[in-house]
N, C-alpha and C positions, 0 to 999 in steps of 0.2 A: 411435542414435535420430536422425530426420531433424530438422535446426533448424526445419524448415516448424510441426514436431510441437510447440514450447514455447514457451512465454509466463512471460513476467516481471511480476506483477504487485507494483506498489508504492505504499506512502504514505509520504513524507518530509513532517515540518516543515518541519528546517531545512536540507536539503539533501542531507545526511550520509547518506540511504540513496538520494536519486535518483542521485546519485556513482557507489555500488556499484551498482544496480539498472545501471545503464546500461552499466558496467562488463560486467556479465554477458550482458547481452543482446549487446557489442559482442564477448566471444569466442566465445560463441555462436552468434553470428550469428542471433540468434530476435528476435521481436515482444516488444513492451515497452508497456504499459498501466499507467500512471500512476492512483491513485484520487485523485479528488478531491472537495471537500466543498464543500456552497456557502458556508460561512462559513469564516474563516478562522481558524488558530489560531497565527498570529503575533504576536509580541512577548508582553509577561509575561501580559497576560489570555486570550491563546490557547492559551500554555503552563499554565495553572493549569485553563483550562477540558479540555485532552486532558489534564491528571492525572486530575481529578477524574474523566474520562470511564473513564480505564484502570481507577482505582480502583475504583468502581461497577460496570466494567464493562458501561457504556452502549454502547448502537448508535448510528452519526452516520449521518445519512441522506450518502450517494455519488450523484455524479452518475452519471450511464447512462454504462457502456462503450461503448468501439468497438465493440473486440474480442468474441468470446463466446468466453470460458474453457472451453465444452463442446467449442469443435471441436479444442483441445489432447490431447496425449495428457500432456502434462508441465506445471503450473503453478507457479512459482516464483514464491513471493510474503514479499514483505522488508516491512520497516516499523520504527520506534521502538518500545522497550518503555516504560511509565512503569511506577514503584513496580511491576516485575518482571509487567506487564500488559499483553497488549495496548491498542493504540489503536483508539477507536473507529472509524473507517473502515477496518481491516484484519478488526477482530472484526465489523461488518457486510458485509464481503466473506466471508467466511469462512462467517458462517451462513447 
């Protein structure tokens, strides 16, 4: 598959999967698209707010992409689990 062909898409908290995500995209050699949210979920009240969110299973509103995930043939998409759930800016990428 041609590296033109895939994208990396990811949401990290605390760093721990823009690490790997960048990782991947650098042996790859493919495009890499970061999700971001307009609030943050740093320090204990960010973290207690993406439980709650995984828990529920709530949508976080994502800022607009660059990129457009349709022109991929291949989308690799990482992120943190909470209590065994997605986060909400992965599970609002996703749907």
């Amino acid at each position: 598959m041609n590296s033109d062909k895939v994208l990396v898409v990811y949401f990290s908290r605390s760093g721990n999967t823009r690490i790997i995500a960048n990782e991947i995209s650098r042996k790859l050699n493919c495009d890499i698209e970061e999700l971001r949210i307009p609030s943050s979920y740093s320090g204990l009240l960010g973290y207690q707010r993406a439980l709650f969110d995984a828990i529920f299973k709530r949508k976080t509103s994502i800022k607009p992409l660059t990129k457009k995930p349709s022109d991929y043939e291949l989308v690799i998409v990482g992120g943190p689990l909470f209590a065994s759930s997605l986060t909400g800016p992965v599970r609002s990428f996703l749907d």
